[in-house]
C-alpha positions in Angstrom: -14.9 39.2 42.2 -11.8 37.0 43.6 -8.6 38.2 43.3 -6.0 36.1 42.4 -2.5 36.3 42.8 -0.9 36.6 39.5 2.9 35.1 39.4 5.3 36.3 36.5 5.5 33.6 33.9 9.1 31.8 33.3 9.4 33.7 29.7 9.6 36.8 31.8 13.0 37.7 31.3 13.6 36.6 27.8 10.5 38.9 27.1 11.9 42.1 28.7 15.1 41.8 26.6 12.6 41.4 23.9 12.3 44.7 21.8 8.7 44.1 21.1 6.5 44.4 24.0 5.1 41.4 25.1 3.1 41.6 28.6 4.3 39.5 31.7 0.2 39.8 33.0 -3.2 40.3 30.7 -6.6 41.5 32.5 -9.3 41.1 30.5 -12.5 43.1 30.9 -15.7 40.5 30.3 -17.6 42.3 27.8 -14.8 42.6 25.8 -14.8 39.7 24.8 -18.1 40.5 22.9 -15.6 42.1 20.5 -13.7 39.9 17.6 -10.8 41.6 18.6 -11.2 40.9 22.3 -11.6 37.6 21.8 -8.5 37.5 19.5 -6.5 38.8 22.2 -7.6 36.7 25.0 -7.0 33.3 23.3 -3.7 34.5 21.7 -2.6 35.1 25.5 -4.5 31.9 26.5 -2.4 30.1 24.1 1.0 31.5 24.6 0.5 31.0 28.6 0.7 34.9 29.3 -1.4 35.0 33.3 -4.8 36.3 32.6 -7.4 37.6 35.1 -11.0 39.0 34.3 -11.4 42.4 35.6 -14.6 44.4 36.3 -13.0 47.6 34.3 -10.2 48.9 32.9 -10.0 51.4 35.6 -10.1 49.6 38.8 -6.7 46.8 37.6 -6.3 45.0 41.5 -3.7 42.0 41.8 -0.6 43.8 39.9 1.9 41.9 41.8 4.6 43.6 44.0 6.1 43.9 47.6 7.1 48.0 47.1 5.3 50.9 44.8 8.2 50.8 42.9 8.1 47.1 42.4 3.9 47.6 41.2 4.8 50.4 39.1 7.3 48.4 37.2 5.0 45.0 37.0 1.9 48.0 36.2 4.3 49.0 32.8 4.4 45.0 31.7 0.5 44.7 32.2 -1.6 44.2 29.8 -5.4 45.3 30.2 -8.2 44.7 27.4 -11.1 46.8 27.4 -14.0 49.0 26.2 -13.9 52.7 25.6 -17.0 53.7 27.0 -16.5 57.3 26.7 -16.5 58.5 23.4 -16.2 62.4 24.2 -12.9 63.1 22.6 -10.6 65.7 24.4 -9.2 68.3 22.4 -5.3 68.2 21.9 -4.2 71.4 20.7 -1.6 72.5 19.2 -1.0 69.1 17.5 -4.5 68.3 16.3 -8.6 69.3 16.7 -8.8 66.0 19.2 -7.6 63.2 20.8 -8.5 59.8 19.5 -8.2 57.1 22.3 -7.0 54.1 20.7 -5.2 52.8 23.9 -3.9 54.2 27.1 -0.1 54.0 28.9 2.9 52.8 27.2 5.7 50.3 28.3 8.7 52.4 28.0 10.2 54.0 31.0 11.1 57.7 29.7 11.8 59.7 33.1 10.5 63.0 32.0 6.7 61.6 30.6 3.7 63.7 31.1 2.1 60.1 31.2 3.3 60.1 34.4 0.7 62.6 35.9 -1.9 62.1 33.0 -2.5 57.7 33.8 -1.3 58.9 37.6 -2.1 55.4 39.5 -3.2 53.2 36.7 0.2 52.9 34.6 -0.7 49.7 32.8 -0.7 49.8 29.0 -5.1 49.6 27.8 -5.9 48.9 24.6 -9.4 49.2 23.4 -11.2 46.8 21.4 -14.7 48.7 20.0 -12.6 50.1 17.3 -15.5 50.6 15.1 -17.5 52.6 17.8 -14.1 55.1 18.4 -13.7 55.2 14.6 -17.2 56.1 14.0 -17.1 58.7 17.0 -14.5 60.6 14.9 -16.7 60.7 11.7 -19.3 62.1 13.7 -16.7 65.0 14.5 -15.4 65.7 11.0 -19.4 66.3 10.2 -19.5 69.0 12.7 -17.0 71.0 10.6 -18.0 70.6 7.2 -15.5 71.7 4.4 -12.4 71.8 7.1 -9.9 69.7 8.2 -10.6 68.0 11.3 -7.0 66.6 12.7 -6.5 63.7 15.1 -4.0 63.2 17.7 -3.8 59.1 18.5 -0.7 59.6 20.9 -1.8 61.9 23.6 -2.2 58.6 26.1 0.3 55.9 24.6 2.6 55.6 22.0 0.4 53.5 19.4 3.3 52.2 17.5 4.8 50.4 20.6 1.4 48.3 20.4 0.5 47.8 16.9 1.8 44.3 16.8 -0.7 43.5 19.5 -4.1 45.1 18.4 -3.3 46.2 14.6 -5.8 49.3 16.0 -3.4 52.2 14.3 -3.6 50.5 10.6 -7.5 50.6 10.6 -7.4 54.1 12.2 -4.9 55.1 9.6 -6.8 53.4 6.6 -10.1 54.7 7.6 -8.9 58.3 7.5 -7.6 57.3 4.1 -11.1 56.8 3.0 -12.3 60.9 5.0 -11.7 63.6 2.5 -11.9 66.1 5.6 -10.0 63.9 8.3 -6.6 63.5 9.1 -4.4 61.7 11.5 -1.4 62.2 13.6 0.5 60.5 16.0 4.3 59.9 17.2 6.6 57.4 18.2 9.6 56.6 20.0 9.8 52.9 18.6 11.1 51.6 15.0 8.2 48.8 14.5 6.6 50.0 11.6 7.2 47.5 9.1 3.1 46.6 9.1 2.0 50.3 8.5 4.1 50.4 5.3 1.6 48.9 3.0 -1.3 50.7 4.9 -3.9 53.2 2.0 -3.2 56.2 3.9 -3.8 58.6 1.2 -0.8 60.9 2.4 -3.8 61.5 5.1 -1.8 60.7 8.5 1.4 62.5 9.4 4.0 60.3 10.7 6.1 62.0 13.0 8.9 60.6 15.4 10.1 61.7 18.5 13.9 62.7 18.2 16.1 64.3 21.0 20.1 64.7 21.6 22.0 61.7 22.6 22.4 62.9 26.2 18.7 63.2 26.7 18.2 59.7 24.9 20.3 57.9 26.7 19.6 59.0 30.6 15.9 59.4 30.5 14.6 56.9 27.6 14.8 53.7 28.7 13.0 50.6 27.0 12.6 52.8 23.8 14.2 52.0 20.2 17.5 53.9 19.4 18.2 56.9 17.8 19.9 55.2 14.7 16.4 52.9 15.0 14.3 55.3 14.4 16.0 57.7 11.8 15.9 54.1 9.7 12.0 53.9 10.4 11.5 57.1 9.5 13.0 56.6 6.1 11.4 53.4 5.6 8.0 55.9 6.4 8.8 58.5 3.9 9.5 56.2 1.0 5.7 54.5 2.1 4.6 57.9 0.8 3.5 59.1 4.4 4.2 63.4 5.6 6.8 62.9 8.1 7.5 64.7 11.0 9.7 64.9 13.7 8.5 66.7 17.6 12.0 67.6 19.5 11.0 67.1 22.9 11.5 67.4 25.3 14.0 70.2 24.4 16.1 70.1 27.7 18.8 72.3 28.8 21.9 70.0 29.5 25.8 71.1 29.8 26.7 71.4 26.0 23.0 71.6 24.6 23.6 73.7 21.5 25.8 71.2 20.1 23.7 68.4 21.1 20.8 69.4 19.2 22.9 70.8 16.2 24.4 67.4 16.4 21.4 66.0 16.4 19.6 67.2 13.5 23.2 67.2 11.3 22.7 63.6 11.6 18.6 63.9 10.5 19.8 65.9 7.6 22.7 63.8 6.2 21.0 60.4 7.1 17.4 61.2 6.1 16.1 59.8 2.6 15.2 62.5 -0.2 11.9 61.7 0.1 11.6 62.6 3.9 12.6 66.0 3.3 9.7 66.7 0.6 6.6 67.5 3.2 9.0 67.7 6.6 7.9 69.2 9.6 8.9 70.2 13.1 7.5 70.6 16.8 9.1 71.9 19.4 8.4 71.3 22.9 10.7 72.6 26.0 11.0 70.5 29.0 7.9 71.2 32.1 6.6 69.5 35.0 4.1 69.4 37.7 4.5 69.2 41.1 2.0 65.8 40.9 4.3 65.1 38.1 8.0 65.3 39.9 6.6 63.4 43.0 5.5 60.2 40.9 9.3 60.8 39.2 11.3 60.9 41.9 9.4 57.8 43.6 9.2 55.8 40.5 12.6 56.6 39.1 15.0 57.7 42.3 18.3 57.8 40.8 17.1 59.7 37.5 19.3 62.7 36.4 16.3 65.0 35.6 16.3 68.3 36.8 13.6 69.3 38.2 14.1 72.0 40.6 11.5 74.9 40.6 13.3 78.1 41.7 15.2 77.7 38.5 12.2 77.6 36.3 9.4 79.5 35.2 5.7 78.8 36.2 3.3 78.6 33.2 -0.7 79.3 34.1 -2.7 76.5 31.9 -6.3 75.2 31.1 -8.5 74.9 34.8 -6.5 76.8 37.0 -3.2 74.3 36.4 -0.3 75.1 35.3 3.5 73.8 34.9 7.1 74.2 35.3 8.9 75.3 32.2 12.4 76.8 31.5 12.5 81.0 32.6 12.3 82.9 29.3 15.8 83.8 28.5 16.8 80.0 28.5 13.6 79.5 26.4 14.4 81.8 24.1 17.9 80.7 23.5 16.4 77.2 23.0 13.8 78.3 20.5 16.3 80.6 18.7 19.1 78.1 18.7 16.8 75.3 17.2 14.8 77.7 14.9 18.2 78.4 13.0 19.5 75.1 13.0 16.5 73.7 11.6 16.5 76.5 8.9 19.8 76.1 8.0 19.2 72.4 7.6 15.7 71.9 6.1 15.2 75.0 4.5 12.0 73.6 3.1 10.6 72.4 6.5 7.8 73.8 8.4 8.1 74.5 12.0 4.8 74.0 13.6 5.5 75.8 16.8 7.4 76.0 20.0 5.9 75.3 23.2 
């Protein structure tokens, strides 16, 4: 296959001060476009002059442009690539949910700290799959398998599926179709407000809606290219009076000079901004900031001025699944985090669940 030298178009700029992600470059797989949504997508692009370039898979993206790995890291984040999800083996994504459900892969924002980091490693471009119907049908099979129980999906392990809706319209028909499952549910989170066309979605109270929340100082040095705090806290309400379960994951919970009032600020200003009907089926998670080696390395190189701490004789290492494991705070400083956020929430939302702490 040639490759050709894709050039950022002239709306470039305008687009990246654009709070809706709109790709610079589009690479197309070919057999997606045996897909109504595939062929949607590529003469939408086509039409609005967006670079396109067939691609053999969505796995092997060549002809990102840029002269430094920082410069194809940053054009990788405003790449677009449509595809097929030919593996329909979901992984499992506990604590949050029985599995993964892989609507799309990568996400545009910039947050310093993402696990995304590791997890997409050197493909960082945003996929989006277009055999909807085959994934959809893939998690039916699995709610058979447990008959008479809940089977819970996760549909943000890989991307943040809000930050994309606009483009594929892929969470409203996941969300609708576990409407219609009397044993399935969905879950998924967000750090972006654009959730005015879920609103009107027949969810059935079956998906929880949760949003990622953190304290200002964590917001505004390591989140970058996602909505406000005060942007989200408006979506949320605008979710709970939709009827949806709401939740919010803190995360991640990160240990900061002045940390006990940042988070107590933080979720004073949940509790006296937040709509009645938020508060009626609330929950919480609670996830402490960790790391991998793989996973400070791609940091440090991608984002080389970033604030995050990340030095491993102050921290803890935590054994995990295949012989891997992680950085995470050492257990007294955990256990002041849990306790101090435990309480607060308590105190707060007296009525709200806390899922867990991790």
């Amino acid at each position: 296959m040639t490759t050709t030298v894709l050039e950022p178009p002239k709306q470039q700029f305008e687009q990246k001060r654009s709070q809706l992600f709109v790709p610079d470059f589009v690479f197309v797989e070919p057999h997606a476009l045996d897909y109504p949504l595939g062929r949607e997508l590529y003469e939408r692009f086509r039409r609005e002059g967006i670079p396109i370039q067939m691609t053999t898979s969505h796995n092997q993206v060549r002809g990102i442009p840029g002269d430094t790995d920082v410069e194809k890291y940053r054009n990788a984040k405003r790449t677009l690539v449509i595809g097929i999800r030919k593996t329909l083996k979901f992984e499992t994504s506990k604590p949050s949910a029985e599995y993964a459900i892989p609507l799309a892969t990568g996400c545009a924002a910039h947050c310093h700290y993402c696990y995304l980091n590791t997890n997409v490693g050197t493909k960082p471009y945003i996929r989006v799959y277009v055999n909807t119907d085959e994934i959809l049908h893939q998690a039916e099979k699995y709610i058979l398998e447990r008959p008479g129980e809940i089977t819970r999906f996760e549909a943000a392990c890989t991307s943040d599926p809000v930050s994309i809706e606009h483009i594929t319209g892929n969470l409203k028909r996941a969300i609708e179709f576990m409407g219609r499952q009397e044993f399935g549910r969905l879950r998924f989170v967000t750090k972006f407000h654009h959730v005015d066309t879920l609103l009107d979605a027949k969810h059935n109270k079956h998906t929880r809606f949760r949003f990622s929340m953190n304290a200002d100082y964590v917001i505004k040095n390591f989140e970058p290219g996602t909505s406000s705090f005060e942007q989200r806290l408006e979506a949320a309400g605008k979710v709970a009076r939709a009827g949806y379960p709401l939740g919010f994951i803190l995360a991640p919970l990160y240990w900061f000079e002045g940390w006990e009032a940042g988070y107590t600020d933080l979720l004073e200003r949940l509790r006296s901004q937040l709509v009645p009907e938020a508060l009626e089926d609330l929950t919480f998670e609670l996830i402490q900031h960790r790391f991998t080696k793989i996973a400070k390395n791609l940091i440090l190189q991608r984002y080389p001025k970033t604030k995050l701490e990340m030095n491993e004789e102050e921290r803890k290492y935590k054994w995990g699944k295949y012989g891997k494991g992680k950085y995470v705070y050492p257990d007294i400083k955990a256990k002041a985090l849990q306790a101090h956020l435990e309480r607060e929430i308590k105190r707060l939302f007296p009525q709200a669940k806390i899922e867990y702490f991790t």
